[in-house]
N, C-alpha and C positions, 0 to 999 in steps of 0.2 A: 231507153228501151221501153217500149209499150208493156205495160200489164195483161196479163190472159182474158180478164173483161174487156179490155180497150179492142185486143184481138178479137176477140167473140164479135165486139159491135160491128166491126168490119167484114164479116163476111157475111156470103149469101144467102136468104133465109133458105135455101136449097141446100146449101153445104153447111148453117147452122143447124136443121133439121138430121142431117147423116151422121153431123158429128153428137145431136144428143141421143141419136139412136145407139149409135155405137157404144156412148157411156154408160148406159144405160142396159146394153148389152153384158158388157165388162162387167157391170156392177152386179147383176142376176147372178153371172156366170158365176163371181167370188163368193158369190150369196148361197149358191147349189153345191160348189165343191164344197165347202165351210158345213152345211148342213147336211150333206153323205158324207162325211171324213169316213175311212175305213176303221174300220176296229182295229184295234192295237194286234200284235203279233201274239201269239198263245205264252210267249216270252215274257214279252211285256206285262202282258198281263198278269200271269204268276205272280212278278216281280209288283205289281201292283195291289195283288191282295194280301200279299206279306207286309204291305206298307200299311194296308188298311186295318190289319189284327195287331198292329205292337203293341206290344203290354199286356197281349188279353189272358197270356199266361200267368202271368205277374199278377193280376189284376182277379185271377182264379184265385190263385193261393192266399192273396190278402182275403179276400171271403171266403174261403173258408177256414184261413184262424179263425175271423172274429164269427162263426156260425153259431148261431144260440142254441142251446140243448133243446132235440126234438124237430128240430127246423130242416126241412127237406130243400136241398139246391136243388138247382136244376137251369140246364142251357137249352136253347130254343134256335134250332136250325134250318132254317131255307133250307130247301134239296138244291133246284136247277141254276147252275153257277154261282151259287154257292158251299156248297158240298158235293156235288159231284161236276164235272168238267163238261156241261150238258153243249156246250156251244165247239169249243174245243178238241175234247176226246172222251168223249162219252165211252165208257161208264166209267173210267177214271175218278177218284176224288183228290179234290182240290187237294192238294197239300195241306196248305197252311189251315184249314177247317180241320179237316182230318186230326194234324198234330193236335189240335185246340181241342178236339173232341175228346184227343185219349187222354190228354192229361187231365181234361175235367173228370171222366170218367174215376180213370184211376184213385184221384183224390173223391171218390165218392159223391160226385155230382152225379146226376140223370139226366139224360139225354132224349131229347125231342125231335119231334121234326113234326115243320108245320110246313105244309107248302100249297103252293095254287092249284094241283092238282085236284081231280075229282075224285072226292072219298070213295067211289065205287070202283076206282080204275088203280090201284097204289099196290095192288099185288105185282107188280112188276116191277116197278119201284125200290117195293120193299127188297129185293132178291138185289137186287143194284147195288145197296147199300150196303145190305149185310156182305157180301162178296168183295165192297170195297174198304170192309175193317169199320164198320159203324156199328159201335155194341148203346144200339139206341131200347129206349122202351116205349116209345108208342109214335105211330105218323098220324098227326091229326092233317085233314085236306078239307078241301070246297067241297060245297052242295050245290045240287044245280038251282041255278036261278041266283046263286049269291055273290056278292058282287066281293072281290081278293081283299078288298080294305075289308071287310065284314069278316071274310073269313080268319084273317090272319088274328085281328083281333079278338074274335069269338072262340081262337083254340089255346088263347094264350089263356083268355078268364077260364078254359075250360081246363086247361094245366093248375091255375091258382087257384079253380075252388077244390080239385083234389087236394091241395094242402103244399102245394110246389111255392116254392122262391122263386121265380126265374131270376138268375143274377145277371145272365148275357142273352140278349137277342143277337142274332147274328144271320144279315140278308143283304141284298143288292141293289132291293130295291125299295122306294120311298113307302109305297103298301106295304112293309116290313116292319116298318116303326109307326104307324100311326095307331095312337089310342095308349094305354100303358100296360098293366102290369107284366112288367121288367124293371131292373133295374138300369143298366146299362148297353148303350145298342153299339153293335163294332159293324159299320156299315162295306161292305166289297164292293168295287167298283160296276157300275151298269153303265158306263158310258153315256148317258142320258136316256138312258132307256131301250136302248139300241142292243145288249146285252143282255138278256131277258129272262 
């Protein structure tokens, strides 16, 4: 039995020509659905950011037995799908954020919220929040002209030079954790960025 090369040499560069347009077709096409996949179901998802927080309650309460006398915690929260259901069911909050929020709370942490929004615009926001159980104390946001890596970073040093720990950062997307002070980041799913 002939090999698929052996076949190939055999035909005509006219029907060799159809058939590499056609692979070549096929191959785009696998190439375009694969990079639109749809976003997961609002199901799915949920069920995916529960996967992406295990421990972080656990992982509350070990920091704060060992908190040193005088030392202020503190958590650092994404708003838009990550705290509240901004893609999904706006104004909704996320679940699993939510629970993670009150029990740090409760245990005497402090609560952030840093997001890509523009510091002029968060009055709306903020009603959002508070409405969906976020007993936060302060939203630190973007300035215009600054680029989301800058900012997320610039509100976390602006958390640590008041005197905060942050012991969790907690976001979606990869401008969530670049640069440090934090100690630990519990990352939620963005689907490549696709989830925003």
């Amino acid at each position: 039995m002939l090999g698929m090369s052996a076949r190939l040499r055999h035909l005509s560069p006219r029907t060799g020509a159809a058939l590499v347009a056609v692979v070549v077709s096929l191959v785009m096409g696998v190439q375009a659905s694969a990079g639109a996949a749809p976003l997961p179901t609002r199901k799915a998802w949920l069920a995916d950011t529960v996967r992406a927080m295990k421990g972080s309650q656990a992982y509350v309460r070990q920091r704060v037995d060992a908190q040193q006398k005088g030392q202020k915690l503190a958590i650092n929260l994404d708003i838009d799908n990550t705290s509240i259901q901004s893609h999904y069911a706006y104004p909704k909050a996320v679940p699993v954020t939510q629970r993670f929020a009150r029990y740090a709370t409760k245990h005497g942490v402090t609560l952030f919220f840093n997001t890509g929004r523009y510091a002029d615009q968060l009055g709306a926001i903020s009603k959002v929040l508070t409405k969906a159980g976020y007993d936060y104390t302060r939203i630190c946001g973007r300035q215009h002209g600054e680029s989301l890596t800058h900012s997320k970073q610039r509100c976390r040093a602006q958390f640590y030079a008041d005197g905060y720990t942050i012991i969790a950062n907690v976001g979606n997307r990869a401008t969530d954790f670049v640069g440090g002070d934090y100690e630990k980041g519990f990352r939620l799913p963005g689907y490549a960025g696709k989830l925003s």
